[in-house]
N, C-alpha and C positions, 0 to 999 in steps of 0.2 A: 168405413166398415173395418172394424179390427179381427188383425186374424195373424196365424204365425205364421204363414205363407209371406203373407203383405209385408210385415218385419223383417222376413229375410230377404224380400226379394228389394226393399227399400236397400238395407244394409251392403246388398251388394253393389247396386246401382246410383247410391247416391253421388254425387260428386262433391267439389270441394275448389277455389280457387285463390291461390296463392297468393296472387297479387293482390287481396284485398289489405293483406299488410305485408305490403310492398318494406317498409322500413326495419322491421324487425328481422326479417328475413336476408333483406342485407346487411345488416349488423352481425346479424349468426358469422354470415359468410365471411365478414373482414377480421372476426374472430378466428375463424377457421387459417386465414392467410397471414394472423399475426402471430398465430401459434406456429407458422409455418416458418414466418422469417425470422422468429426468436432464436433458435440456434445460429443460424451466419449472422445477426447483427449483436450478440451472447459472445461467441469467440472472437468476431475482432478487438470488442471492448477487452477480451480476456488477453487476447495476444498481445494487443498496445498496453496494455498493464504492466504484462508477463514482462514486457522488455523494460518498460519504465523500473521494474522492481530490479534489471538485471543490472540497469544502469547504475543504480544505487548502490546494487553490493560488488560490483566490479570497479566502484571508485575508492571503494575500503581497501582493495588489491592494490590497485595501480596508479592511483593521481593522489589519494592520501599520502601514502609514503617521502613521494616528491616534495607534497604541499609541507608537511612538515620539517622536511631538510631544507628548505626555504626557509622557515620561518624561523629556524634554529642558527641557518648563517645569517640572518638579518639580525637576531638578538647576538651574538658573537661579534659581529662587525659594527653593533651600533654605535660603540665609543668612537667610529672613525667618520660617523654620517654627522654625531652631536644632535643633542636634545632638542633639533628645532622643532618636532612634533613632540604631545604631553604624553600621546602613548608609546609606547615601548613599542609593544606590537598591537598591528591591528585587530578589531574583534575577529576577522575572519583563522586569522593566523591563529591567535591564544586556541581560538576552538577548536582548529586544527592539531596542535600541538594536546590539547588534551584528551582527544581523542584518539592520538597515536599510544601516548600514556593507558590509558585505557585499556588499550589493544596488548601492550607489549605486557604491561602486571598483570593480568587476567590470562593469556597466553601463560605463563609461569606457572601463574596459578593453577591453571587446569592440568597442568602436568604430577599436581598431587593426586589427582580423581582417574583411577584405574578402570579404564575400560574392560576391560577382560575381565577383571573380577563384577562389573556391575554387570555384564553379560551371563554370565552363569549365575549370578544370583537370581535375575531376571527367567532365567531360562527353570530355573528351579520351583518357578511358580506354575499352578492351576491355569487352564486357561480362562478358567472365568476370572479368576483373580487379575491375570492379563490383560481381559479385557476391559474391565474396570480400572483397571491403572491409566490405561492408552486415554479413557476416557475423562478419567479426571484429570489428565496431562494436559488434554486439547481447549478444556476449562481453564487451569492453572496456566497457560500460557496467553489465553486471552487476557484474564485479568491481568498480570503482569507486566504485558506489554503494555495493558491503557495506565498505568503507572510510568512503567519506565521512562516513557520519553518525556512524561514531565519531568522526570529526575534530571533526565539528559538537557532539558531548557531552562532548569533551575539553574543547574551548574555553569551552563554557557553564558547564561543572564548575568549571575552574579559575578562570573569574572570578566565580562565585559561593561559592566555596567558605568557608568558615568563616574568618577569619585569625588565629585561635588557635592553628589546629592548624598540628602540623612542615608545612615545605615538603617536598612528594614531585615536584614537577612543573616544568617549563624554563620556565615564566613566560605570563601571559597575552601578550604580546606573539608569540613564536616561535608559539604556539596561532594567533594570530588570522590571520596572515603563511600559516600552513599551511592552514587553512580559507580562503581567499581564493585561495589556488591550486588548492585542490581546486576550487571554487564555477568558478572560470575554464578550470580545465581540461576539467571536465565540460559545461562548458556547448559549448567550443569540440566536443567530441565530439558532443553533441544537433548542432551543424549544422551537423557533414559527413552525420551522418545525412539529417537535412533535406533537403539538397542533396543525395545521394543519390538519398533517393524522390524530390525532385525533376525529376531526371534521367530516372529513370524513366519519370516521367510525360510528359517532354516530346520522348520519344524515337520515333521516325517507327511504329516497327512493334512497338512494345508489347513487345519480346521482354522488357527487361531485368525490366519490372512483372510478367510472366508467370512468369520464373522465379526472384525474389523471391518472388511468392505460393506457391509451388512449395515454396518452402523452411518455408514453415509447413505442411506435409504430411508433413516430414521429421520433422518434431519428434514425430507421434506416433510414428515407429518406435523413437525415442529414448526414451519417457516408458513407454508403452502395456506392455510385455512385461518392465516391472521391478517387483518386488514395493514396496506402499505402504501404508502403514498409513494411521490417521485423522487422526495427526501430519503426515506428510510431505506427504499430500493439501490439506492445510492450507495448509501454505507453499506447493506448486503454486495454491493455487486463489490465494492472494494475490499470487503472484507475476504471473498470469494478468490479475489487474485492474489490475497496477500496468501492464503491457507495453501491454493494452488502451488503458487510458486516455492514453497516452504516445502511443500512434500515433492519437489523436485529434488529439492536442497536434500533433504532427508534420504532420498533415492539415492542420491548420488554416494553419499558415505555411507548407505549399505552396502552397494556395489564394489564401491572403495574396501571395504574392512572385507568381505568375504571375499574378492581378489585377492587378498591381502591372503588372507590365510590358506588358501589353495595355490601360491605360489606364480601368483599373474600367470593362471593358465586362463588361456582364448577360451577353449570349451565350455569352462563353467560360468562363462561370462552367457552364452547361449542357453544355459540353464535357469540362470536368473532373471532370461528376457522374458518368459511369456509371465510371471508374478509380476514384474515389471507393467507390463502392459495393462493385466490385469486392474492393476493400481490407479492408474492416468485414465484408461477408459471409464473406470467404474467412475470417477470424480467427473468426468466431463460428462457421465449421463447423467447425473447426481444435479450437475448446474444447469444442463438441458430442462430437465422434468420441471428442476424448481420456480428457475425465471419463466417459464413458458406459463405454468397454473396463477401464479402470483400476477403476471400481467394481463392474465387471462379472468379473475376472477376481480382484481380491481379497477379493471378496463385501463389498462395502461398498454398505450402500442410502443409497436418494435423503435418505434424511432431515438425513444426516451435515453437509446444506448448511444444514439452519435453525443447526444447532449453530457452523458459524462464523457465520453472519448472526449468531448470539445474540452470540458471541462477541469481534468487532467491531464490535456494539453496546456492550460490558460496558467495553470501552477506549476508547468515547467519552463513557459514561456518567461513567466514571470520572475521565476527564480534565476535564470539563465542572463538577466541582465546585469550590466557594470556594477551596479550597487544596488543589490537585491535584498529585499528583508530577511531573507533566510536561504539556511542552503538548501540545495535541493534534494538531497538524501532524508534531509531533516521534514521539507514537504513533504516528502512520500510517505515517512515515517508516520506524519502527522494524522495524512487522510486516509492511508490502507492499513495503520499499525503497524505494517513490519520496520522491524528496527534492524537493520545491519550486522549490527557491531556484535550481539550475542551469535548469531549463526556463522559470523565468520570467525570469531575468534575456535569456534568449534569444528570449523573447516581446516583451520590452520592446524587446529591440534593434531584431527583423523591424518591430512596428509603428510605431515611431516612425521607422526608415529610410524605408516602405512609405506614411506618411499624414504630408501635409504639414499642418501645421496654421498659417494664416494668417487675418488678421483676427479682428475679434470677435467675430461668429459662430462661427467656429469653435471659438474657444477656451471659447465658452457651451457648444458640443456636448461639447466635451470632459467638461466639470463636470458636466452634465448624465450624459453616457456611465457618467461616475463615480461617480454618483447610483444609476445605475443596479443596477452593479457590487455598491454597498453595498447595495443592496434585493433583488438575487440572494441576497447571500451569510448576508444575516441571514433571510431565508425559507427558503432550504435548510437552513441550521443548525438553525431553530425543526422543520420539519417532520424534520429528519432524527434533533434529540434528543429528539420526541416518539414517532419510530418504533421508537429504540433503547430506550428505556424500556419499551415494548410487549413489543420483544423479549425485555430480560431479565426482564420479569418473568414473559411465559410460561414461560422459559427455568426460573424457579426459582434464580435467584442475585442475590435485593435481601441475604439475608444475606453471601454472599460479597465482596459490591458490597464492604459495610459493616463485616464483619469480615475483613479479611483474615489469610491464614495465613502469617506469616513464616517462612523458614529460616534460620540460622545460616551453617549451611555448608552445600556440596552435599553432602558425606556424610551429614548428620545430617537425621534422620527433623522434619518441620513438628512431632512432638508436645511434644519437648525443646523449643524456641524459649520464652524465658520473656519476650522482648515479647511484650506485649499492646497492643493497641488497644481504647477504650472510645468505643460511638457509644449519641452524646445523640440525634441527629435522623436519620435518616436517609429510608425512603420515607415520606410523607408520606400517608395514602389518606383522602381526602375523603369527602364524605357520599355522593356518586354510585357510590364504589368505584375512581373512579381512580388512580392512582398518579405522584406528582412526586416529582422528587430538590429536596433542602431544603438544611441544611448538611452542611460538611464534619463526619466524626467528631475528636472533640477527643480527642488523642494527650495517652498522660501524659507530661511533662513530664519527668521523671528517666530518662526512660526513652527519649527520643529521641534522643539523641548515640549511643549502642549500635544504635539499631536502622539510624541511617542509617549506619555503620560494616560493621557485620554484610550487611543486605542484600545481595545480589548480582544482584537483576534488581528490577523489579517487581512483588515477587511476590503481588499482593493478583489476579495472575491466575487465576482457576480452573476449574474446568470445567461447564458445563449438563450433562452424560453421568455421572449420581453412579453408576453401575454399573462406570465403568472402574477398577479400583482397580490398585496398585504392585504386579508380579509379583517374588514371591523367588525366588530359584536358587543355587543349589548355587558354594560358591567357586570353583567352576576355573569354570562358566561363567559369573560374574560379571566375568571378566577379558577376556572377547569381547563382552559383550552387557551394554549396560547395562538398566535397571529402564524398565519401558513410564513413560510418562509422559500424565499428564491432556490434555485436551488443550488447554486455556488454560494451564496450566504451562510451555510452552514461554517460555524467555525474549522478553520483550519487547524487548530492545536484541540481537537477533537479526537481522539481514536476512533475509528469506525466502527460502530457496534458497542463502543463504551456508554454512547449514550442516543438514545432515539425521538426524538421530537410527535 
């Protein structure tokens, strides 16, 4: 019997029970507690970065300097050792050495480039104009970093390369000439940045700092509502620490240059803290909101962050040993983008303009400061490759560390590859059960000219996640969609964000 009594009285009394999808419902919920622990497992990933990236730009301060005046008295004293060995100096050395070079002509250089005047010209401009600049700066620096550091392994390549083998390349010199403009150009780019947020900051009514931070808001509608796998998240979440850590750097030589001009008073240092703050907060909610929707909408859980933590531990691990394929500022460079050598030579410039250094006292603070630098950087390093060894060994890859899987070509499958690597020593585990890295694995001999030929990345990368394996597919969709990939398999001399799978 219908009637509108019977309707509502249904409507209120109906019931309903949950459990009937029992599955869906706890799905909601583990959503609900992965969006919960995406910020603490987001920061440690951010903080083990943060320091890895510190590590990197405190060895351009403090262990480069050394490594070079090494390698300078070993070429000085070599008439007295005699040519028993074919090279001069070793690859690690030359690279050293040219990186010093680097440092010290581009230093020079930037002392033709007038801060002051690029500051008022800057200041002279619209804020809209402002913000479009800042904007196309944070672009223009991407690009050019995913260049750069090929330039920077061109040139290392080519002067350490074998001299047996045909010549394929324009000469170390055109290399060195092209890396020194890159080094100079990028750096001139970090400080109209600088200058930039410095403007910002120094601007009557906040507006331009306001909608600068504005624009890290904009970025999640850009990232947030596009599909990402455990790959691509990867290179976001490194590209994330490299950006981070950059506008530390950036921070710091505003602080610097407007101390500077207000005569290192205390007080206006208190002035500058809450923009300050501003700044860092706004960027850590910015990576909050973003990692949380993005793993939240392509079902990817919190954990996915120990597995880069593992991950860039395994490439410092690796780098850290006796005879490593690369250095380790150079890994970092490779997998987060940031490159060193342009922001510090632009550190160098702000502080030695910014601090006059007179008498001799001062010049004890300095040695001393320097002292300092080198105690930083070897305590960070200690604690940061006793963290990384932790990591991978929870992780489960001391044998990948140790055997690496070569490929051939990118076509052909790691199982064909007929080098081998054989490792004499590798984790070492004591009587207490802990675990140190020892020697390098000793490579056979007949069989290294092939592999360093063959190679194409790094590939002794691999992955903590042994469940993800290579999906086959059908030839016509082989020619849209290439094969999933591990997730340490991504190349290493990849920039992050230069390229997405």
């Amino acid at each position: 019997d219908l009637s509108l009594l019977r309707f509502i009285s249904a409507e209120l009394t109906r019931g309903y029970f949950l459990e009937h999808n029992e599955a869906k419902y706890t799905e909601r919920r583990e959503r609900v507690y992965t969006c919960m622990r995406i910020p603490k497992e987001l920061e440690k990933l951010m903080f083990f970065g943060i320091f890895l990236c510190l590590d990197a730009f405190l060895y351009v301060f403090t262990l480069l300097p050394l490594r070079v005046i090494l390698a300078m008295f070993r070429f000085i004293t070599l008439p007295c050792y005699g040519l028993r060995d074919r090279r001069l100096l070793q690859p690690a050395q030359v690279c050293d050495m040219l990186k010093g070079v680097i440092l010290v002509i581009c230093y020079f250089m930037m002392h033709y480039v007038d801060y002051s005047m690029m500051y008022h010209l800057i200041r002279g401009q619209s804020v809209i104009k402002l913000y479009i600049i800042y904007n196309m700066l944070e672009v223009a620096d991407r690009l050019i970093s995913s260049f750069g550091q090929d330039i920077l392994d061109a040139l290392y390549w080519t002067a350490t390369e074998p001299k047996e083998r045909k010549r394929a390349h324009i000469g170390v010199i055109p290399h060195f000439f092209m890396a020194v403009l890159y080094v100079f150009l990028h750096a001139i780019l970090i400080m109209v940045q600088a200058t930039t947020l410095n403007v910002a900051f120094n601007s009557h009514n906040k507006s331009l700092l306001t909608i600068m931070m504005s624009n890290n808001f904009v970025e999640i509608k850009g990232s947030v509502f596009k599909k990402f796998e455990k790959n691509n998240l990867f290179q976001m979440s490194n590209s994330d620490i490299k950006e981070r850590f950059t506008n530390y750097v950036l921070l710091l030589i505003v602080c610097l240059r407007n101390m500077e001009q207000f005569s290192w008073n205390p007080d206006h240092l208190w002035v500058l803290f809450p923009d300050v703050c501003m700044v860092v907060a706004s960027e850590i909610a910015v990576d909050i909101v973003k990692h949380a929707f993005i793993t939240k909408f392509n079902d990817i859980t919190a954990d996915v962050y120990s597995e880069y933590r593992a991950s860039l531990a395994f490439d410092l691990v690796s780098s850290r040993q006796k005879n490593a394929y690369t250095d380790y500022s150079d890994s970092v460079s490779r997998r987060m983008g940031f490159i060193p050598l342009p922001l510090a030579v632009l550190l160098i410039r702000v502080v030695t303009s910014s601090i006059k250094v007179q008498g001799v006292l001062a010049y004890v603070c300095v040695v001393l400061f320097y002292c300092g630098l080198i105690s930083l950087k070897v305590l960070n390093s200690i604690v940061l490759l006793g963290k990384s060894c932790q990591y991978v060994k929870e992780a489960k890859m001391e044998e990948k560390l140790f055997n690496p899987v070569l490929t051939a070509t990118p076509g052909k499958p790691a199982g064909k590859q007929q080098g081998t690597f054989k490792s004499t020593q590798g984790f070492s585990t004591d009587e207490n059960g802990s675990t140190s890295v020892t020697n390098q694995p000793v490579h056979q001999k007949e069989n290294m000219p092939s592999l360093l030929v063959t190679s194409n990345s790094d590939q002794f990368l691999t992955t903590p996640d042994g469940e993800e394996k290579d999906i086959s597919q059908d030839s016509s969709e082989l020619k849209h969609r290439s094969a999933k990939k591990d997730l340490l398999e991504i190349d290493r001399f990849t920039i992050c964000g230069n390229r997405i799978d």
